[in-house]
C-alpha positions as CSV (number, residue, x, y, z in Angstrom):
1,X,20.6,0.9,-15.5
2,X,23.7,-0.4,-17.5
3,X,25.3,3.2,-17.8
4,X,25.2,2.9,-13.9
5,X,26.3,-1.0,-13.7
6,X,28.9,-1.0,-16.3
7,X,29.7,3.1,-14.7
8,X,30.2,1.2,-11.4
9,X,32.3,-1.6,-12.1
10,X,34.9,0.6,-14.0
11,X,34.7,3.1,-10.9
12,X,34.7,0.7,-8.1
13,X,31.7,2.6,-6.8
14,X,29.3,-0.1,-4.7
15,X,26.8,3.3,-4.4
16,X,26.3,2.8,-8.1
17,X,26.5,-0.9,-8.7
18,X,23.7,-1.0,-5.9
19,X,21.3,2.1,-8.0
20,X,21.9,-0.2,-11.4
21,X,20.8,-3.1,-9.2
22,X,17.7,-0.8,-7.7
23,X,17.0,-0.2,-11.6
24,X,16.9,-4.0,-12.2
25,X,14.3,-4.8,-9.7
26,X,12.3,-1.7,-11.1
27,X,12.4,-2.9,-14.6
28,X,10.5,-6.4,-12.9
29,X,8.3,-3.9,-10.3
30,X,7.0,-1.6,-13.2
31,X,6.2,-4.5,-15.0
32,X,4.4,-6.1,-12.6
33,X,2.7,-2.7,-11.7
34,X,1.7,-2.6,-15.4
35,X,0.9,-6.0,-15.6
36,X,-1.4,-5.9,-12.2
37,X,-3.2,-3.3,-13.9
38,X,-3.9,-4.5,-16.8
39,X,-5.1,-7.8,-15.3
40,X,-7.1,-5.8,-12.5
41,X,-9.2,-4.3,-15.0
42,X,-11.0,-7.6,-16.5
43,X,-14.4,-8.0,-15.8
44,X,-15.6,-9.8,-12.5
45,X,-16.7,-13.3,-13.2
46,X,-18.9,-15.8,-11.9
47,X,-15.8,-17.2,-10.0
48,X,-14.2,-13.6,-9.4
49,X,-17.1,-11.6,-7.9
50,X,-14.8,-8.6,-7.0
51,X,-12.6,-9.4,-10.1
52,X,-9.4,-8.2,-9.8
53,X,-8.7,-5.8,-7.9
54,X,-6.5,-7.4,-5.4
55,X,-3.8,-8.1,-7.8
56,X,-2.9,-4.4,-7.3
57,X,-2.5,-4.9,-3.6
58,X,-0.3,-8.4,-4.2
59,X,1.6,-6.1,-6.5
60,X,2.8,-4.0,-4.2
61,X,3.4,-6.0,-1.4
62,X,5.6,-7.9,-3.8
63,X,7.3,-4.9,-4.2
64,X,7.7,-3.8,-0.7
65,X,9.2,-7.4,0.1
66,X,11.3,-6.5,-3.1
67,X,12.8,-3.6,-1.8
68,X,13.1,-4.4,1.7
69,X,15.4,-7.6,0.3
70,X,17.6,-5.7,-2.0
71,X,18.6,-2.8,0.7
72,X,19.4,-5.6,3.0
73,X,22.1,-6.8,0.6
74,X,23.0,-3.6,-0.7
75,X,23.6,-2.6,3.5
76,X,25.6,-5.6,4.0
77,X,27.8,-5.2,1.5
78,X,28.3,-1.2,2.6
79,X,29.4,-2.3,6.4
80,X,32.0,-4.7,4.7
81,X,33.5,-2.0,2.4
82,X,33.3,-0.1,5.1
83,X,35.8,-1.8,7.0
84,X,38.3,-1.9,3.8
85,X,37.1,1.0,1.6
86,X,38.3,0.1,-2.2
87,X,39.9,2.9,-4.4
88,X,37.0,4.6,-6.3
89,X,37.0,7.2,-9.3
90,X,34.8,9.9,-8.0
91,X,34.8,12.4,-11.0
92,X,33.4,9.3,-13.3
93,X,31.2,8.3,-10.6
94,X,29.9,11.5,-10.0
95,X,29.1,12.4,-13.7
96,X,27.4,8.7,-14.6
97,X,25.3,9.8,-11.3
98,X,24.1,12.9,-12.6
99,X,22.8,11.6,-15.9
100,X,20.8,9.2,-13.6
101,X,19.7,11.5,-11.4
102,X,18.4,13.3,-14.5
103,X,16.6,10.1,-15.7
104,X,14.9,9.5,-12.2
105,X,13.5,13.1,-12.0
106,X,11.7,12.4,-15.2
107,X,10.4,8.7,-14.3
108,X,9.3,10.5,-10.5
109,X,7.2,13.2,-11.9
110,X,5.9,10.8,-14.4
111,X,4.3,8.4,-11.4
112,X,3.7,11.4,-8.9
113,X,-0.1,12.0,-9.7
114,X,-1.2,8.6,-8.9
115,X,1.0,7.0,-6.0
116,X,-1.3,9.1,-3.0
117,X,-4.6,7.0,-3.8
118,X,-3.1,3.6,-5.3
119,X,-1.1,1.2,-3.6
120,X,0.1,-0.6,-6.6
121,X,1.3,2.7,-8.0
122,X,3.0,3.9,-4.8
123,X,5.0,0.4,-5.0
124,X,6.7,1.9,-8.4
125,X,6.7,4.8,-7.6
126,X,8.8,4.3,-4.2
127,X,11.0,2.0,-6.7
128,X,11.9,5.3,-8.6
129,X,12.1,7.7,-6.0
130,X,14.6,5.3,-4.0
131,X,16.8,5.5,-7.3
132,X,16.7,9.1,-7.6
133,X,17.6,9.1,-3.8
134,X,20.3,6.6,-4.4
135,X,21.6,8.7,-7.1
136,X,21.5,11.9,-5.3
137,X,23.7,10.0,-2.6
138,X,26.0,8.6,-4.9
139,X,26.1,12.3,-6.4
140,X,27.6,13.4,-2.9
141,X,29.9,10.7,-2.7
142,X,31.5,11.4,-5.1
143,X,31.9,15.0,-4.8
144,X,33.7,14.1,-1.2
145,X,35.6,11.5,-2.9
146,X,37.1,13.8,-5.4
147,X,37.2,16.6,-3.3
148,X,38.4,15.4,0.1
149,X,39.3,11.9,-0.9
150,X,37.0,10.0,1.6
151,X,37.1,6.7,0.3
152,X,34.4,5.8,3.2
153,X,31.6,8.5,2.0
154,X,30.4,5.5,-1.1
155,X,29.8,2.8,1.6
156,X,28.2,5.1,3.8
157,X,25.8,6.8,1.3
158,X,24.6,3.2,0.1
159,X,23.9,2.3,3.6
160,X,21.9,5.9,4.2
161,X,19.9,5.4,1.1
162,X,19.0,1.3,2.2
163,X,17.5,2.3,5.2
164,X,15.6,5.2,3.4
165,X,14.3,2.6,1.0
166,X,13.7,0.2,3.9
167,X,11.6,2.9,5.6
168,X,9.4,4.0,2.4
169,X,9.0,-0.1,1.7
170,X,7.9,-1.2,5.3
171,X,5.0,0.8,5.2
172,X,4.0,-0.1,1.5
173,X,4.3,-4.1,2.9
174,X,1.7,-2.9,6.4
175,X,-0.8,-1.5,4.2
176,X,-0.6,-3.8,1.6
177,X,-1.3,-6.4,4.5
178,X,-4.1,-4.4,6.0
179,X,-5.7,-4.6,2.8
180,X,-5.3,-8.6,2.4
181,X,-6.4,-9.4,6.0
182,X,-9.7,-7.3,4.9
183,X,-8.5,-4.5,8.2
184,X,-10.5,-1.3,8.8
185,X,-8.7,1.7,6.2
186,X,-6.3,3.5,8.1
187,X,-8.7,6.6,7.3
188,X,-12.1,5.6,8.4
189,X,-12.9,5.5,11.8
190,X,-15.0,2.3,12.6
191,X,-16.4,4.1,15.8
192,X,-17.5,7.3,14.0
193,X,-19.0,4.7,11.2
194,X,-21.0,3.0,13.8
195,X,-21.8,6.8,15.6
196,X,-23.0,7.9,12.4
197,X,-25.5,4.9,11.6
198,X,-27.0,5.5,14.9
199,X,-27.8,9.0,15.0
200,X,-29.8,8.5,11.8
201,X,-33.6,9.2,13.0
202,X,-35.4,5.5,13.7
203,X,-32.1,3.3,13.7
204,X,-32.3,1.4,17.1
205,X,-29.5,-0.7,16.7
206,X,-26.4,-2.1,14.4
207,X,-24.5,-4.9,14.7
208,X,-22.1,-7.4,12.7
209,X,-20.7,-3.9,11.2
210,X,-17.7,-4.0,9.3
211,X,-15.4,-2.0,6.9
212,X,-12.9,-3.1,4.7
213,X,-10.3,-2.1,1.3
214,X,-11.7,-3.9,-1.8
215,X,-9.1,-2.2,-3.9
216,X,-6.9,1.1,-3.6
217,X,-10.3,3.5,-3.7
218,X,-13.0,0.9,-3.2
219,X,-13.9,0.5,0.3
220,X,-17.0,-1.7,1.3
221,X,-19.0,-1.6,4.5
222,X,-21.4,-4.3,5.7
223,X,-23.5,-3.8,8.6
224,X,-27.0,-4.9,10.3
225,X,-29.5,-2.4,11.5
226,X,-32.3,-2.8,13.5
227,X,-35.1,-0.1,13.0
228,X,-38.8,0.2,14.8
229,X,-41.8,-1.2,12.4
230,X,-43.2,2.2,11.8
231,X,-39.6,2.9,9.4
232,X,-40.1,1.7,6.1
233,X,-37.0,0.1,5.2
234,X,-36.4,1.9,1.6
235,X,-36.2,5.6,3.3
236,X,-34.1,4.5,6.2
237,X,-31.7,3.2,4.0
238,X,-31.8,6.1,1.6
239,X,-30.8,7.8,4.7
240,X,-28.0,5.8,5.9
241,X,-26.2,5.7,2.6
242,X,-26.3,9.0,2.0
243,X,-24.6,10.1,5.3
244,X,-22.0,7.1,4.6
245,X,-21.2,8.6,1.6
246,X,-21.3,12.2,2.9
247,X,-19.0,11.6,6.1
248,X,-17.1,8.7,5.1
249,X,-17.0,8.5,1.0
250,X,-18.6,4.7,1.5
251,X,-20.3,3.9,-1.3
252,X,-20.0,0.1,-1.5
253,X,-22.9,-1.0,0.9
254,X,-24.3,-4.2,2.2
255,X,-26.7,-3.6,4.8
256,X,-29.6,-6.4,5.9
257,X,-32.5,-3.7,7.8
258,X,-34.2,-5.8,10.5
259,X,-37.2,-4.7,13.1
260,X,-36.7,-4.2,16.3
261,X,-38.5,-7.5,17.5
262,X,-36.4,-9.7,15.4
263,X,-33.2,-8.4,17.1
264,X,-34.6,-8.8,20.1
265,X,-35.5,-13.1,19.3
266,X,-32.1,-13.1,17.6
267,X,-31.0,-12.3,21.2
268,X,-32.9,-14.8,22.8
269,X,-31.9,-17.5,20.6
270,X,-28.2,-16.6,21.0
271,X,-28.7,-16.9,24.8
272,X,-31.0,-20.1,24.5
273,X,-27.9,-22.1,22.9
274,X,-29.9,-25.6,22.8
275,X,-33.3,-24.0,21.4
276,X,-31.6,-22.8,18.6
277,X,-33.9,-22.7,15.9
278,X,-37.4,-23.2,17.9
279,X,-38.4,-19.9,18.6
280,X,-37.2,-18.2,15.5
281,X,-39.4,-20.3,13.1
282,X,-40.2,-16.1,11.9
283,X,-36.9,-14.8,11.6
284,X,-35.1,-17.9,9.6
């Protein structure tokens, strides 16, 4: 990060004053990443039921809103040199580049393994790969700068890269949101889910069924089934879980088993409005 900063400021290069600022905002993003899980792994409590776990997800959408901000400035700041590119020194800009690109290839495969199943993880490790894309850019840059003095080529790579950046962080800040407003994972199919409860031998009904993201991993899935008398409740939900898990990896259940003529006064005292309570003296 200083190599690049102090490596841009000599050389006049906005592609690298805008990959050492990239590197700044990933010193604060890794930390937080580290810190998030650090702090995600203490014990629920009392007050914490679920613990945690959400602090990943704030993480990252921290980071998203991060990134999003800086290519913004970093795009602004292109389309004005742009209009008056400044001399740069490509053959310095290009080899202070290279030993960032070198740095970045390092830091990428180091994060690689993990940023498919966590969010928090994929926040850092869209931080790095955006630098080792802003590198690679800068790279080019200034191999047209030195070699057919295009003056335009640094302004136009920073832009290139910020909208890369801006692509890779928008979708980190929807599923980060998904995730905080409790949405059905984009990989489980809520219609399947409620397909799959039903087809299981004596379920007549289910109702009040949902699915949400605890944590990158942990999904949870709530649910109310109604069954016929003759189903002991203990092997119908053996049942149930096991094809959740099975089909769907759901392993995180909450389901409340009810017979088939307590769904049917439940209906009745939905319908009654007034009566509320009256008829239900059983179920409540």
């Amino acid at each position: 990060m200083f190599a690049e900063a102090i490596g841009g400021w000599v050389t006049n290069s906005l592609a690298l004053i805008a990959d050492a600022g990239h590197m700044l905002t990933d010193v604060a993003a890794l930390g937080l990443t580290l810190g998030a899980i650090w702090f995600g792994a203490r014990p629920a409590t009392a007050r914490k039921t679920f613990g945690y776990y959400r602090l990943e997800i704030l993480a990252a959408f921290v980071n998203g809103i991060v990134l999003v901000l800086l290519s913004i400035a970093v795009i602004y700041e292109g389309v004005i040199r742009w209009q008056a590119p400044p001399d740069v020194h490509g053959l310095q800009m290009t080899v202070i580049a290279v030993g960032g690109l070198l740095v970045n290839i390092v830091a990428a495969k180091l994060l690689h393994s993990g940023h498919k199943h966590d969010l928090n993880m994929r926040g850092a490790w869209l931080h790095v790969m955006g630098d080792l894309l802003g590198t690679v850019t800068a790279i080019v840059a200034g191999v047209l700068i030195v070699t057919l003095g295009w003056l335009w080529a640094d302004p136009l790579c920073s832009v290139l890269i910020s909208m890369i950046i801006i692509f890779g962080a928008w979708r980190l800040i929807v599923d980060s949101v998904n995730v905080l407003l409790e949405g059905t994972p984009a990989h489980i199919n809520l219609a399947a889910v409620e397909e799959t409860i039903l087809e299981t031998a004596g379920v007549g009904g289910v109702h009040d069924l949902h699915v949400w993201t605890i944590s990158s991993g942990i999904e949870a899935l709530s649910a109310h089934i109604s069954h016929d008398e003759s189903v002991a409740h203990s092997d119908l939900l053996a049942a149930v879980r096991e094809k959740l898990h099975d089909r769907f990896g759901l392993d995180h259940l909450t389901i409340q088993m009810e017979t088939m003529d307590l769904e049917a006064e439940a209906v009745y005292v939905c319908e009654t409005g007034t009566k509320c309570f009256e008829p239900s003296a059983k179920r409540f």
